[in-house]
MARKOL-980643 format. One record per residue (C-alpha): residue number from 1; residue in one letter; chain; y, z, x. Coordinates in steps of 0.02 Angstrom, whole numbers, m for minus. Each point is the difference from the previous one (the first is absolute). Layout:
<pt><nr>NUM</nr><rest>A</rest><kette>A</kette><py>Y</py><pz>Z</pz><px>X</px></pt>
...
***
This chain:
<pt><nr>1</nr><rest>X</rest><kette>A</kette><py>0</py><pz>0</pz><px>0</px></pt>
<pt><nr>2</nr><rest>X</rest><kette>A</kette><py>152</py><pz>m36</pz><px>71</px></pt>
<pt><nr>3</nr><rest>X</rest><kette>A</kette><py>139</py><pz>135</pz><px>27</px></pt>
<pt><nr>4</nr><rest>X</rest><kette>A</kette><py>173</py><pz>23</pz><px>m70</px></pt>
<pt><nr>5</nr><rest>X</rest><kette>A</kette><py>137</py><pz>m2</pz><px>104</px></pt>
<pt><nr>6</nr><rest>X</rest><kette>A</kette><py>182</py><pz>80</pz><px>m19</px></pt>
<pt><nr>7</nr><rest>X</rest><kette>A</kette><py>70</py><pz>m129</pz><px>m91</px></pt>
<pt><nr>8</nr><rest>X</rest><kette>A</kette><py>m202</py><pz>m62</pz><px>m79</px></pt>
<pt><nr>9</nr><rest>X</rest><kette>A</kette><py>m115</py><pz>m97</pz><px>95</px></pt>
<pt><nr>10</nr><rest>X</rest><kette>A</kette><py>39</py><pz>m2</pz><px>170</px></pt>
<pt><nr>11</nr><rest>X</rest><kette>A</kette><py>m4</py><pz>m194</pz><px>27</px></pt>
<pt><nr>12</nr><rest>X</rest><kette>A</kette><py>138</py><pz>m16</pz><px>m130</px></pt>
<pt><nr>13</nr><rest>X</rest><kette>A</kette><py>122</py><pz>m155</pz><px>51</px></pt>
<pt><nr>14</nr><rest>X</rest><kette>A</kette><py>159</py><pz>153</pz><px>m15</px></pt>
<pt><nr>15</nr><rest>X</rest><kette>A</kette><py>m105</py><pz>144</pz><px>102</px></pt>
<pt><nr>16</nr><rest>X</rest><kette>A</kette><py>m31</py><pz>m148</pz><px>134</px></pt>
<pt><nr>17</nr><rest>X</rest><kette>A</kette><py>158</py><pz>m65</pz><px>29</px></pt>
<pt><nr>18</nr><rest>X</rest><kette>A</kette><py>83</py><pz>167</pz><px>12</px></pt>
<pt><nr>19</nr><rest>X</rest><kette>A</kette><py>m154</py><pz>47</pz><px>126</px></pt>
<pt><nr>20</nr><rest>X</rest><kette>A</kette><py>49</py><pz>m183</pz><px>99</px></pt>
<pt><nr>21</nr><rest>X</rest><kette>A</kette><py>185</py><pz>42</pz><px>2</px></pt>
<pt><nr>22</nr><rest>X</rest><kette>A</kette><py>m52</py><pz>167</pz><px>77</px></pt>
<pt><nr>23</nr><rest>X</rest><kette>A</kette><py>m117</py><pz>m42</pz><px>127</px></pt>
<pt><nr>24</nr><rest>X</rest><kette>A</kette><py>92</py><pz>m148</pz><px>45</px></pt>
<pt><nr>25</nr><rest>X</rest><kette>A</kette><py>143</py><pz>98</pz><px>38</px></pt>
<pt><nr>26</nr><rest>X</rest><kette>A</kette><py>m97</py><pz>121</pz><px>96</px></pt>
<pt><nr>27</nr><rest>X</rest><kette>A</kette><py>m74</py><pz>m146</pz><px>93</px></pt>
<pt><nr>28</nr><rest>X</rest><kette>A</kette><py>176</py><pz>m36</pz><px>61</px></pt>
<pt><nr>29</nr><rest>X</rest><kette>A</kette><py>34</py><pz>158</pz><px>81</px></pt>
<pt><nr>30</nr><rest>X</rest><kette>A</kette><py>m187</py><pz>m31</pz><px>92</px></pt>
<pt><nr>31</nr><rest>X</rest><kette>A</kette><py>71</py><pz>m152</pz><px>63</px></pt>
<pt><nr>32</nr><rest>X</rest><kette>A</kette><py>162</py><pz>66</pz><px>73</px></pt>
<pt><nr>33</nr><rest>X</rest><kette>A</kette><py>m88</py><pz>98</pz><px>98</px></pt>
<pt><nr>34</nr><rest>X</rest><kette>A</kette><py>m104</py><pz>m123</pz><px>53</px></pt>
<pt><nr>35</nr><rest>X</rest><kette>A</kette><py>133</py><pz>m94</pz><px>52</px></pt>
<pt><nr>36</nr><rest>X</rest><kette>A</kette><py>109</py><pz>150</pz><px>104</px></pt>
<pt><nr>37</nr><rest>X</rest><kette>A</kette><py>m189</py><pz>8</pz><px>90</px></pt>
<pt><nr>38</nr><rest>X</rest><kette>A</kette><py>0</py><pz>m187</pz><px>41</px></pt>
<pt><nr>39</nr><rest>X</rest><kette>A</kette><py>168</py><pz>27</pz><px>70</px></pt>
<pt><nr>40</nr><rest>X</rest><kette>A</kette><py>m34</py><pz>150</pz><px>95</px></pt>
<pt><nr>41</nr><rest>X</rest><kette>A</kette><py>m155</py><pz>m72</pz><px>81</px></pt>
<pt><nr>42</nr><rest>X</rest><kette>A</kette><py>73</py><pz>m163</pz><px>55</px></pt>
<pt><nr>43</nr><rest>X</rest><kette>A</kette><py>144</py><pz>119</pz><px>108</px></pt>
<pt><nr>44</nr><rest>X</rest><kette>A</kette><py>m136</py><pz>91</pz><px>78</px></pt>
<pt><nr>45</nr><rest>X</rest><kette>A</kette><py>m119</py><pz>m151</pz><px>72</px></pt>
<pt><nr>46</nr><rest>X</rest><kette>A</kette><py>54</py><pz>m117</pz><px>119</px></pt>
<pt><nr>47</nr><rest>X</rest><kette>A</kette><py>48</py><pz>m179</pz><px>m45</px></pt>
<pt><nr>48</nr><rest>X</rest><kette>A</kette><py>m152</py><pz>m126</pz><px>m15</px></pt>
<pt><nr>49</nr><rest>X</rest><kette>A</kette><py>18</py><pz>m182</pz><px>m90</px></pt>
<pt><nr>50</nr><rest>X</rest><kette>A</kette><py>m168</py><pz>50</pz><px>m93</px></pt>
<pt><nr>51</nr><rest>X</rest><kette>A</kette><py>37</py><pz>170</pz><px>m27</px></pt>
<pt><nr>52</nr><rest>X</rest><kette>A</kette><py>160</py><pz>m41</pz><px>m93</px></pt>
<pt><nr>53</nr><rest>X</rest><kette>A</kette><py>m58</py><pz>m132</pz><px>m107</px></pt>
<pt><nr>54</nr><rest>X</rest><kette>A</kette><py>m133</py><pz>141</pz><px>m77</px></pt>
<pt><nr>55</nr><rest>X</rest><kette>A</kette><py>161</py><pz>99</pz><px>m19</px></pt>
<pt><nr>56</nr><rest>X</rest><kette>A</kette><py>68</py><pz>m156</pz><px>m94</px></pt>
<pt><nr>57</nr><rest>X</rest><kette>A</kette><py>m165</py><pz>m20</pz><px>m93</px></pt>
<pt><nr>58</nr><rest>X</rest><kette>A</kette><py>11</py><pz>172</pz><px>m51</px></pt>
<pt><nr>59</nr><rest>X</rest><kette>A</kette><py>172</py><pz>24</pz><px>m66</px></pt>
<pt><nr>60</nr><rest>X</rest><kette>A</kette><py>m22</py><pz>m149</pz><px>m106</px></pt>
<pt><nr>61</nr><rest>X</rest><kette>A</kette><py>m134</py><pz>55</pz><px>m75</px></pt>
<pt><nr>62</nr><rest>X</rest><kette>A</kette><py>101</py><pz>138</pz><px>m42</px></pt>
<pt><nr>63</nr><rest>X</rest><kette>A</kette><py>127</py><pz>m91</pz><px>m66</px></pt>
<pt><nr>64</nr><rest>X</rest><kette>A</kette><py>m113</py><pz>m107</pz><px>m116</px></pt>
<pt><nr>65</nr><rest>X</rest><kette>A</kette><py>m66</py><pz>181</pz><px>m59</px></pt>
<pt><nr>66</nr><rest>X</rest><kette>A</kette><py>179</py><pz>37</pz><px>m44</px></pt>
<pt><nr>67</nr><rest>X</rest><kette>A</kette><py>31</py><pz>m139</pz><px>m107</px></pt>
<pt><nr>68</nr><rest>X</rest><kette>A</kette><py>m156</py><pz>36</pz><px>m86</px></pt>
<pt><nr>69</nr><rest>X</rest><kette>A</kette><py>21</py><pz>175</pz><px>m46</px></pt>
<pt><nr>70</nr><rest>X</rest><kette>A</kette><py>198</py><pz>m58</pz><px>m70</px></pt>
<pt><nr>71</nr><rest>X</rest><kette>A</kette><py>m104</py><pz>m115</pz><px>m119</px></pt>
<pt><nr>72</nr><rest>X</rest><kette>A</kette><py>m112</py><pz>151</pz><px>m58</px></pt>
<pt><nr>73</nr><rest>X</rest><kette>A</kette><py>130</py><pz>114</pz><px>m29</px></pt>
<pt><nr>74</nr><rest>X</rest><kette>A</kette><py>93</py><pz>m155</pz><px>m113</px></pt>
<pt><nr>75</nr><rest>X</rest><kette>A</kette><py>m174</py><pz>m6</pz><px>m100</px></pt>
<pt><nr>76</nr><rest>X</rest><kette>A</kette><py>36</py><pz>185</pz><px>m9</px></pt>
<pt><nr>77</nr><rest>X</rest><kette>A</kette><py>197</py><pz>m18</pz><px>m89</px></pt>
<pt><nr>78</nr><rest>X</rest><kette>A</kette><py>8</py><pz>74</pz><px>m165</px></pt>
<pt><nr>79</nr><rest>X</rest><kette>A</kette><py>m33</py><pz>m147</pz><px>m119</px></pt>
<pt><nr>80</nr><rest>X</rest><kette>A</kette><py>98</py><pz>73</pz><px>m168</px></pt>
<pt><nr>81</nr><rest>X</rest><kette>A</kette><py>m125</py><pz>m37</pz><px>m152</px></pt>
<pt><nr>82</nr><rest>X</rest><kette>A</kette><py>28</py><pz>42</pz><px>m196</px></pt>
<pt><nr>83</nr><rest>X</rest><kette>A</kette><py>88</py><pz>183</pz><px>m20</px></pt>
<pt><nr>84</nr><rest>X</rest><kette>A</kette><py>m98</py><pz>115</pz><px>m94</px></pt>
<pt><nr>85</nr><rest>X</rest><kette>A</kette><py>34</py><pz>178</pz><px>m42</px></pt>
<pt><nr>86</nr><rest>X</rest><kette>A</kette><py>m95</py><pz>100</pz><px>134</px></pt>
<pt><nr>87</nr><rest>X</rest><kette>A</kette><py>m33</py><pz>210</pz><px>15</px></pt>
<pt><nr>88</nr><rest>X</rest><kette>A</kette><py>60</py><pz>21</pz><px>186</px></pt>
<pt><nr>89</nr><rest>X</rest><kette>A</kette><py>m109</py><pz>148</pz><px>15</px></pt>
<pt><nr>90</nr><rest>X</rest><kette>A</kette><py>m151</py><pz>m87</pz><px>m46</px></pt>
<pt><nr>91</nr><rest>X</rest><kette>A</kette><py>45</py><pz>m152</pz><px>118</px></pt>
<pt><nr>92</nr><rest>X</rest><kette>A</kette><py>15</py><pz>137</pz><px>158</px></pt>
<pt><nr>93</nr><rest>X</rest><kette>A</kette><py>m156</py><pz>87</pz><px>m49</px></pt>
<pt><nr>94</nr><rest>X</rest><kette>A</kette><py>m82</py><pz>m167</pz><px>8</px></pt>
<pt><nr>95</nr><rest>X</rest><kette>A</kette><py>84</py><pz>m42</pz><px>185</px></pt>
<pt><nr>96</nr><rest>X</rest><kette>A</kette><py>m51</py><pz>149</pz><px>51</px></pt>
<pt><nr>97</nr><rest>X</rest><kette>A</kette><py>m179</py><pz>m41</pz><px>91</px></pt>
<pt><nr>98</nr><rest>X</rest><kette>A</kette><py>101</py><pz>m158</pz><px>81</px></pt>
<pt><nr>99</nr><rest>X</rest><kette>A</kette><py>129</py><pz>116</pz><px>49</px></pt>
<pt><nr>100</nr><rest>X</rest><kette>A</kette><py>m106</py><pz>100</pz><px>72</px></pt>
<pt><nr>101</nr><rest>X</rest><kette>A</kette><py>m92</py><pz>m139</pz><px>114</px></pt>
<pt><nr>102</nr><rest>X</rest><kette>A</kette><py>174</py><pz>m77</pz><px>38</px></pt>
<pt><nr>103</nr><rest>X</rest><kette>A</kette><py>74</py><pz>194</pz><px>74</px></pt>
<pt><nr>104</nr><rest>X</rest><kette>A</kette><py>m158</py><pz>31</pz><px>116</px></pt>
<pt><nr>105</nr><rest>X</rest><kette>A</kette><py>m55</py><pz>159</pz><px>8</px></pt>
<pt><nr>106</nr><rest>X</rest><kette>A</kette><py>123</py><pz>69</pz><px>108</px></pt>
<pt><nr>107</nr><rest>X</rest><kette>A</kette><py>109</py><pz>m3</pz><px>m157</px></pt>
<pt><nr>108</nr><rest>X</rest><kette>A</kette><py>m19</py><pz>111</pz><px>m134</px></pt>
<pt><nr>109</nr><rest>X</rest><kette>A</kette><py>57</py><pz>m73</pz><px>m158</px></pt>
<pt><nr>110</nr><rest>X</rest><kette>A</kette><py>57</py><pz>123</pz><px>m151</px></pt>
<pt><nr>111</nr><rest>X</rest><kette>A</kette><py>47</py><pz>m41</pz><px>m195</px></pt>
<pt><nr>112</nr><rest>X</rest><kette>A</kette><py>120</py><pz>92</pz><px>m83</px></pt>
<pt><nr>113</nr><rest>X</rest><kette>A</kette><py>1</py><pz>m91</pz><px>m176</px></pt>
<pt><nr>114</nr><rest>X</rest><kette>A</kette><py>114</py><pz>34</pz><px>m139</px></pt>
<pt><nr>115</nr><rest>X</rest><kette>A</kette><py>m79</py><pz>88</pz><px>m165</px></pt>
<pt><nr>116</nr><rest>X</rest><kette>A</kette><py>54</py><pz>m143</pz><px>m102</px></pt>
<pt><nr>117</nr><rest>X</rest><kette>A</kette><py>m74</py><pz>m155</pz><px>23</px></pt>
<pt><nr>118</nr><rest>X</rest><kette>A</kette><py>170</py><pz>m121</pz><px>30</px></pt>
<pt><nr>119</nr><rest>X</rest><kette>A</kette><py>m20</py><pz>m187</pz><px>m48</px></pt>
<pt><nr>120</nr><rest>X</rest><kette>A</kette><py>110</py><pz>m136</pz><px>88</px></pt>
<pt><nr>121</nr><rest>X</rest><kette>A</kette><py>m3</py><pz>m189</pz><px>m53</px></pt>
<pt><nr>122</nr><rest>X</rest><kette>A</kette><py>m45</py><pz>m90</pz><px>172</px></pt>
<pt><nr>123</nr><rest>X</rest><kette>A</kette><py>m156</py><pz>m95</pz><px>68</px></pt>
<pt><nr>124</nr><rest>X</rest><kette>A</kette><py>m116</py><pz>98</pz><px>75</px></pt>
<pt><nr>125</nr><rest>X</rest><kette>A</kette><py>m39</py><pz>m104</pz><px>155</px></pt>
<pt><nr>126</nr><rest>X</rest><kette>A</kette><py>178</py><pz>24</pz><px>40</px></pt>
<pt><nr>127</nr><rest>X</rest><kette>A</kette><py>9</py><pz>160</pz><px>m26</px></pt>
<pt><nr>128</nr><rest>X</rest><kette>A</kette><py>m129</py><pz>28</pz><px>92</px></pt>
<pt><nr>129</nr><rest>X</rest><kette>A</kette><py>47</py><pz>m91</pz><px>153</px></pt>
<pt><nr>130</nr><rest>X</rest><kette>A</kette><py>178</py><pz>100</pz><px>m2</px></pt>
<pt><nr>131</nr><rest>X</rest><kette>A</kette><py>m102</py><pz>165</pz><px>34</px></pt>
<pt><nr>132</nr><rest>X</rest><kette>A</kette><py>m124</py><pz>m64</pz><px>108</px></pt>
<pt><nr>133</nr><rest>X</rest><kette>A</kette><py>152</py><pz>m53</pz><px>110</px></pt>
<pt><nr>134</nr><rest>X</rest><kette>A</kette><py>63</py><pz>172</pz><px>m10</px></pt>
<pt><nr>135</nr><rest>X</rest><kette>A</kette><py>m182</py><pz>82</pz><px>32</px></pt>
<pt><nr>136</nr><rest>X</rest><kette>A</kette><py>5</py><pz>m105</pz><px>149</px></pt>
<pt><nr>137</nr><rest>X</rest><kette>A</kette><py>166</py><pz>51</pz><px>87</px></pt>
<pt><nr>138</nr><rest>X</rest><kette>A</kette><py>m5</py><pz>180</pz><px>m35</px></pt>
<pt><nr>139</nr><rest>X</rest><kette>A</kette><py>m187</py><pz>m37</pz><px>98</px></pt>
<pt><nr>140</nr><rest>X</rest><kette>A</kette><py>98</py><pz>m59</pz><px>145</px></pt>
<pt><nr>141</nr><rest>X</rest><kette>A</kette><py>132</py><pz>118</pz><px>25</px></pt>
<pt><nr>142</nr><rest>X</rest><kette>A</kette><py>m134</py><pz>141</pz><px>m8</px></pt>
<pt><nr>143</nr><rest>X</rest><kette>A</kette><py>m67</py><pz>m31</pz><px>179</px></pt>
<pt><nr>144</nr><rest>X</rest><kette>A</kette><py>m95</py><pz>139</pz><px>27</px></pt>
<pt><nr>145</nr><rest>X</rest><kette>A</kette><py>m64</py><pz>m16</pz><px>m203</px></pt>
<pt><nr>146</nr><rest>X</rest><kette>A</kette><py>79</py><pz>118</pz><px>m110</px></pt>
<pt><nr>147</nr><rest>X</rest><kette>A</kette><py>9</py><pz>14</pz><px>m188</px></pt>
<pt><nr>148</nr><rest>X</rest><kette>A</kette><py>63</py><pz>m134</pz><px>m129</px></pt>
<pt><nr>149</nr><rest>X</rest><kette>A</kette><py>21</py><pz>78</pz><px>m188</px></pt>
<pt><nr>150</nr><rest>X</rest><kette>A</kette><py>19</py><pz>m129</pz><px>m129</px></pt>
<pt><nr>151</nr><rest>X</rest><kette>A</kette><py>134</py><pz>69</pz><px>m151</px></pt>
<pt><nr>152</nr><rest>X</rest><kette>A</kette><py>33</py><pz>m38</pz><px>m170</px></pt>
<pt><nr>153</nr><rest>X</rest><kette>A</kette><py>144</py><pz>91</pz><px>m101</px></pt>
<pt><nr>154</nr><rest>X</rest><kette>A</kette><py>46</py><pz>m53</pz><px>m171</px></pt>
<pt><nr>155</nr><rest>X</rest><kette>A</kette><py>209</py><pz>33</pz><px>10</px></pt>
<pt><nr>156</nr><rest>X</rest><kette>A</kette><py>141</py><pz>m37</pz><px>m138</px></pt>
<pt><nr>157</nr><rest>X</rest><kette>A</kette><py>117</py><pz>m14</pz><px>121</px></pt>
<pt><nr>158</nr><rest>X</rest><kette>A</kette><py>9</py><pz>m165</pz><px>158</px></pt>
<pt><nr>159</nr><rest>X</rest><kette>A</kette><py>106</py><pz>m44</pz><px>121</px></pt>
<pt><nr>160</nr><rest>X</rest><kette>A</kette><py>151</py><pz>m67</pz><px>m55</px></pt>
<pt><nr>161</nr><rest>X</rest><kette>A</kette><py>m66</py><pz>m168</pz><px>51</px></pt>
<pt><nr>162</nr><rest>X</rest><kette>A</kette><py>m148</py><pz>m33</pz><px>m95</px></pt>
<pt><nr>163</nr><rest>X</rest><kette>A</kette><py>110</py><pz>73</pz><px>m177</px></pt>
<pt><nr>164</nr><rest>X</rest><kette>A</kette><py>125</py><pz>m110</pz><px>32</px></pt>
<pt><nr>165</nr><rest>X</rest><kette>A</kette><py>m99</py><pz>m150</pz><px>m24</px></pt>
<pt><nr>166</nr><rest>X</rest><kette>A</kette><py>m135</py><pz>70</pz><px>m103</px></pt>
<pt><nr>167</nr><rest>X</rest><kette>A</kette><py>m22</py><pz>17</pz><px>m184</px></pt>
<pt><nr>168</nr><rest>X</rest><kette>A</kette><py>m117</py><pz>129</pz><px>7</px></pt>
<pt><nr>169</nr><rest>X</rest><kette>A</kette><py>8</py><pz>194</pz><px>m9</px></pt>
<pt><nr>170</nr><rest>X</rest><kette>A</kette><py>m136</py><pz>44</pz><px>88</px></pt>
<pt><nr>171</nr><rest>X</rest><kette>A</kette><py>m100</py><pz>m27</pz><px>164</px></pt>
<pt><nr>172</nr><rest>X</rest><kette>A</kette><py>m125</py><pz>55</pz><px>112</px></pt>
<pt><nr>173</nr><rest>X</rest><kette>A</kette><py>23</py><pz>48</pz><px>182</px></pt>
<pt><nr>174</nr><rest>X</rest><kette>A</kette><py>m140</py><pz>m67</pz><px>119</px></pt>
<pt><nr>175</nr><rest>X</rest><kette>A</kette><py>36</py><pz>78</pz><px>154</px></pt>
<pt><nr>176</nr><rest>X</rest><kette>A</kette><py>m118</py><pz>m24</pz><px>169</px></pt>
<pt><nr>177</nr><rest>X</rest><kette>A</kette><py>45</py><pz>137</pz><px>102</px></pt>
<pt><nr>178</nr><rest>X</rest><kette>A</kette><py>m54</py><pz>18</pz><px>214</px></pt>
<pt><nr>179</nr><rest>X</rest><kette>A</kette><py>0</py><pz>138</pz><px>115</px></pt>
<pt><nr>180</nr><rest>X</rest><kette>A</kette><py>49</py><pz>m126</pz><px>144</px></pt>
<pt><nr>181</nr><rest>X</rest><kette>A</kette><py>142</py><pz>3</pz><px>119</px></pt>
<pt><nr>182</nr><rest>X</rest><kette>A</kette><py>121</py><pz>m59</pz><px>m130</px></pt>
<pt><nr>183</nr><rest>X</rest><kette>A</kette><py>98</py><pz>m146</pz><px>36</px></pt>
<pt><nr>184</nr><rest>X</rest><kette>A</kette><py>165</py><pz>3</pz><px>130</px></pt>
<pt><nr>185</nr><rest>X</rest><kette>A</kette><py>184</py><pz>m40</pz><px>m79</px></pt>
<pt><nr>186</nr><rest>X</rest><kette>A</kette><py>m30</py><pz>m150</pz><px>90</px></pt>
<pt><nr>187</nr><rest>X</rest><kette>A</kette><py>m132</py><pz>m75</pz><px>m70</px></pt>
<pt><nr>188</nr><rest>X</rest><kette>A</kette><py>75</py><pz>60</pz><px>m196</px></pt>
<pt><nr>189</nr><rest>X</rest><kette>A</kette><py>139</py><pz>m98</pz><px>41</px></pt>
<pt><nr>190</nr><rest>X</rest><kette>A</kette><py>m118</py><pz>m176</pz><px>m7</px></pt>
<pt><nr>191</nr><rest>X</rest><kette>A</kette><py>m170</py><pz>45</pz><px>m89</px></pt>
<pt><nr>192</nr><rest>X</rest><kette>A</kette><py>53</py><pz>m109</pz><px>m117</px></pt>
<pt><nr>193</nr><rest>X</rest><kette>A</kette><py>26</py><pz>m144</pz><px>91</px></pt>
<pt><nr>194</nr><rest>X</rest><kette>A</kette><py>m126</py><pz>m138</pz><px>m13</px></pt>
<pt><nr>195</nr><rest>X</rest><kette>A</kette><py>m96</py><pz>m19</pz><px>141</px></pt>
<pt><nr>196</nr><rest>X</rest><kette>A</kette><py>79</py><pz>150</pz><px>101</px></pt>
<pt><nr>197</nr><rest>X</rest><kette>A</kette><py>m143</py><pz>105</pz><px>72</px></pt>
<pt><nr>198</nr><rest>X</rest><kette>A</kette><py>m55</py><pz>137</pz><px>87</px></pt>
<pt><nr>199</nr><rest>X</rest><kette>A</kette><py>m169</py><pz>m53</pz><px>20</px></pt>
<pt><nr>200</nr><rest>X</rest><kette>A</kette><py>m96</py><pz>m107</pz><px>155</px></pt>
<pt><nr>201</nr><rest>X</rest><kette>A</kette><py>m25</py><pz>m146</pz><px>m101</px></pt>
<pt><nr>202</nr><rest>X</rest><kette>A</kette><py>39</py><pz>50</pz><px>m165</px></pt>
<pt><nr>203</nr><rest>X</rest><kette>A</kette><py>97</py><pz>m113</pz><px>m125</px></pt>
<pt><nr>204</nr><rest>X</rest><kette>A</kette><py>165</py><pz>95</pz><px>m54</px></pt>
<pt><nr>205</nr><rest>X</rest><kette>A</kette><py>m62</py><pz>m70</pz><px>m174</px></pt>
<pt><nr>206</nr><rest>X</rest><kette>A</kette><py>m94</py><pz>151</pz><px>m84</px></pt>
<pt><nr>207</nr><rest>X</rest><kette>A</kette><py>133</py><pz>132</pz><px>m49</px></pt>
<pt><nr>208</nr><rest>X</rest><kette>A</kette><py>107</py><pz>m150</pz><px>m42</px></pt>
<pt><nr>209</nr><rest>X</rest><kette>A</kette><py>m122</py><pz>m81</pz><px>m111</px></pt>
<pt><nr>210</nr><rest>X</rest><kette>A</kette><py>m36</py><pz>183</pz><px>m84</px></pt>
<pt><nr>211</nr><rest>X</rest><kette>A</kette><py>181</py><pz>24</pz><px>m37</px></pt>
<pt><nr>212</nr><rest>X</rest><kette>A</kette><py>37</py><pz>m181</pz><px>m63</px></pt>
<pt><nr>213</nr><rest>X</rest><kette>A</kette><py>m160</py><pz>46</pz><px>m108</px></pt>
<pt><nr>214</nr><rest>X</rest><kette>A</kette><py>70</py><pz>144</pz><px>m89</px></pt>
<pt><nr>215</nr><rest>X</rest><kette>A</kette><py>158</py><pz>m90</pz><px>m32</px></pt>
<pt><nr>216</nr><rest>X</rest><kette>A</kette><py>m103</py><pz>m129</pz><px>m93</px></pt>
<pt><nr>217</nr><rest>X</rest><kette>A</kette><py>m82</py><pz>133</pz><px>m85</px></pt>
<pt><nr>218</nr><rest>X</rest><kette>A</kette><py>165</py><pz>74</pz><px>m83</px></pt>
<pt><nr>219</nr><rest>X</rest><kette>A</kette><py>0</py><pz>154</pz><px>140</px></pt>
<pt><nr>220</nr><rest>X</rest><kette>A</kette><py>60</py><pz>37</pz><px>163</px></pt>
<pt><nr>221</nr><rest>X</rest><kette>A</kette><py>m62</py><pz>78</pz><px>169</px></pt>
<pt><nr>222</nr><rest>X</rest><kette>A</kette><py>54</py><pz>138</pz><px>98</px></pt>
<pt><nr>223</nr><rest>X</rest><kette>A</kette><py>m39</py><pz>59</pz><px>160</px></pt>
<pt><nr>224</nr><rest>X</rest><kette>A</kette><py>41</py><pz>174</pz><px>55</px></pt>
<pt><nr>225</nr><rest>X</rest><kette>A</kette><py>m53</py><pz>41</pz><px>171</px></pt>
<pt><nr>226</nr><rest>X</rest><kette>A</kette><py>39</py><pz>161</pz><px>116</px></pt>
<pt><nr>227</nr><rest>X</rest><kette>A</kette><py>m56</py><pz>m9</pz><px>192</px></pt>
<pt><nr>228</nr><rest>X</rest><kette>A</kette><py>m122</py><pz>50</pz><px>44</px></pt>
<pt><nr>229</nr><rest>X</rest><kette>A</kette><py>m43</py><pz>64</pz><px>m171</px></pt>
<pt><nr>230</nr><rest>X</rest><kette>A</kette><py>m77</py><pz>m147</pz><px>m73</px></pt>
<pt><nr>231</nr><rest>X</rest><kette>A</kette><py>48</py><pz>m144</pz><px>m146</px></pt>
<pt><nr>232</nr><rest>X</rest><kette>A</kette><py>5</py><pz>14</pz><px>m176</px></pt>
<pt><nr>233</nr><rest>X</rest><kette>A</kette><py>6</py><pz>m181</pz><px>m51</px></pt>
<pt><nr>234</nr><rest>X</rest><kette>A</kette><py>23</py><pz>19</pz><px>m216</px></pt>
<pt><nr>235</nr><rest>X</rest><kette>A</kette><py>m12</py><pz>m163</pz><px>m92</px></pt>
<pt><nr>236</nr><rest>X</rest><kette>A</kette><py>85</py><pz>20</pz><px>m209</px></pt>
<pt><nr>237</nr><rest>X</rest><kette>A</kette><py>m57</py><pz>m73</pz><px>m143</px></pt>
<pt><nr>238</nr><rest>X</rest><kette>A</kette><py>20</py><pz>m1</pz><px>m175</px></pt>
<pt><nr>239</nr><rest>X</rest><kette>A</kette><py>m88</py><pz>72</pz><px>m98</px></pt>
<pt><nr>240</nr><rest>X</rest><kette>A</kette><py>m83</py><pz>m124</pz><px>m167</px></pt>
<pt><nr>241</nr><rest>X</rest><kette>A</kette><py>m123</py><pz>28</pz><px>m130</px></pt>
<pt><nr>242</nr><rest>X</rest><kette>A</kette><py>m146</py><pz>m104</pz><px>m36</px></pt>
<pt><nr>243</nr><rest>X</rest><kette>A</kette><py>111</py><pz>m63</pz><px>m169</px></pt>
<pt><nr>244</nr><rest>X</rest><kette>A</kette><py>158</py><pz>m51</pz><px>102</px></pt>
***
């Protein structure tokens, strides 16, 4: 019989492209390395005609690598089907065994889910991708693992930003919360920037494409972070019932 994975079965088109995405990104960082290696090695050994065209070999082999794992992570994109009306709660209990694989085990990941069950019109492979981007980066700023805690608050009351161009009363909070090193002044300054990054290979595209998202999605994202105390990354939506 085959098993059922966070988000069903586990060879689900959405659960593998979000798994591609990841592991293509990862893949990147792998090959950075590789790279800083290739160069490190070639200053070390004397010049040779043969040894250098390995070198050569090598490195484009590396880049060919490169351009594959940008074409993964593309398949990986959120691709924005029909909205339905979805019970966040029930969509993060369902994540939570891919979570889980996608953290390691160095990682300890923690729910703290609201008592009400809050229902947001969006599609769930998007939705879905937004916090799997999130899972990820708290991940990496916790370099020596830590603890991720997944939130959801049911609030009257948003930033002034997602009321002003919202007809709705209500929302929920999703918050993803790190006990990282928090994230310098800096590095605030351009998070949002596309395809500004911290990260040895990474794209600049993920907390980008998460905020862009939420705008889509009626809501807004905030990002609160302390050094070295950690991020609190909360993403605000509103709030719909099954009728609306």
């Amino acid at each position: 019989m085959a098993s059922n994975g966070p988000f069903g079965n586990d060879r689900s088109p959405q659960f593998s492209a979000l798994m591609v995405a990841h592991l293509a990104n990862d893949l990147r960082l792998l090959l950075g390395a590789m790279l800083n290696c290739v160069d490190s090695i070639r200053a070390k050994i004397p010049s040779a005609v043969d040894v250098e065209e390995d070198f050569a070999a090598f490195e484009t082999a590396i880049d060919n690598a490169f351009y594959l794992s940008r074409e993964l992570i593309a398949l990986g994109a959120p691709r924005t089907g029909e909205p339905s009306v979805l019970d966040v709660n029930d969509l993060l209990r369902r994540a939570r065994g891919m979570l889980e694989r996608v953290l390691g085990p160095r990682v300890r990941l923690v729910y703290d889910l609201s008592a009400t069950s809050p229902t947001v019109r969006a599609d769930a492979v998007q939705l879905e991708w937004m916090l799997l981007n999130l899972a990820v980066n708290g991940r990496d700023a916790m370099v020596d693992g830590g603890t991720l805690t997944i939130e959801t608050t049911s609030i009257d009351t948003a930033p002034k930003d997602v009321r002003a161009m919202s007809r709705y009363q209500s929302y929920v909070r999703l918050t993803v919360r790190d006990t990282g090193g928090g994230i310098i002044p800096d590095v605030q300054l351009r998070m949002f920037e596309p395809f500004f990054t911290t990260k040895p290979g990474g794209t600049g595209l993920g907390l980008t494409g998460v905020a862009i998202s939420s705008r889509l999605l009626n809501g807004s994202l905030h990002v609160r972070s302390n050094e070295p105390h950690g991020t609190e990354v909360s993403i605000y939506l509103p709030v719909v019932t099954r009728n609306t």
